[in-house]
C-alpha positions in Angstrom: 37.9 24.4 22.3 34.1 25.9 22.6 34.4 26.2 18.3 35.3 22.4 18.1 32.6 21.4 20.8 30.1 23.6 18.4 31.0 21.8 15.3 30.7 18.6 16.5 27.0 19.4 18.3 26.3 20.8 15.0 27.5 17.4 12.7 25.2 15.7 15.2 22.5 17.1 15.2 23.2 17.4 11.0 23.3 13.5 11.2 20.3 12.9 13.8 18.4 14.9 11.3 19.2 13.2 8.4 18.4 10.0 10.0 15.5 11.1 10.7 14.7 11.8 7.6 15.5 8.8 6.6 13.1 7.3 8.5 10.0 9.2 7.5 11.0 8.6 4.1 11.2 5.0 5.1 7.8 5.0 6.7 5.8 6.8 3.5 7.0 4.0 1.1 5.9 1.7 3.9 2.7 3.0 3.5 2.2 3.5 -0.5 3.7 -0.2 -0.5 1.0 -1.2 1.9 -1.4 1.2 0.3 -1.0 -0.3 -3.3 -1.5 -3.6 -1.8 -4.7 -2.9 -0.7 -6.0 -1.6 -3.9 -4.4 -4.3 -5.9 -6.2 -7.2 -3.1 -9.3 -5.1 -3.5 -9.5 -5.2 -7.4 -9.2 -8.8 -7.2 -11.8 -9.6 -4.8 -14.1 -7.5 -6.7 -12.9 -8.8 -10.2 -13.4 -12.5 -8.8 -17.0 -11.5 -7.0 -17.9 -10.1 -10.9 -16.8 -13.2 -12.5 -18.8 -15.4 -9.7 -22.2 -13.3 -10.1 -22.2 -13.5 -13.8 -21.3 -17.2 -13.9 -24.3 -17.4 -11.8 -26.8 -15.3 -13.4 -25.7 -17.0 -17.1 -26.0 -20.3 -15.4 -29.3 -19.5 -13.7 -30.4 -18.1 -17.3 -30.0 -21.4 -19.0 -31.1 -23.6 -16.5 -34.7 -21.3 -16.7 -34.0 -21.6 -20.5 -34.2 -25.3 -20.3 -37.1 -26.0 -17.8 -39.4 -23.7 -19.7 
C-alpha cells in the first residue's frame, strides 16, 4: 500500500511539473510575441516619421526654390 501511495505522489508531482512547464513555456512565447510586436510597431512609426520629415524638407526645398 505505502509503494502505490508513493507512485501516485510521484505521477503528481511528475504531472504538476510538467504543467508547469508548460506554462513558463507558455509565458516566454507570450513575451517574444509581444516583444516582436513592439519592434515591428516601432519600425513603422519610425519608417512613417522618415517618410514625413523628408516629404517636408523636399517640399520646404521647392517651395524656397520657387520664391527665390
Amino acid at each position: 500500500m505505502l509503494v502505490l501511495i508513493k507512485r501516485v505522489k510521484t505521477k503528481y508531482l511528475l504531472l504538476e511539473q510538467k504543467k508547469f512547464q508548460n506554462k513558463s513555456k507558455n509565458i516566454d512565447e507570450v513575451y517574444q510575441l509581444v516583444f516582436f510586436r513592439c519592434i515591428m510597431f516601432l519600425s513603422y512609426r519610425v519608417a512613417f516619421l522618415c517618410n514625413v520629415f523628408v516629404k517636408l524638407i523636399i517640399h520646404q526645398k521647392v517651395l524656397y526654390d520657387i520664391f527665390l
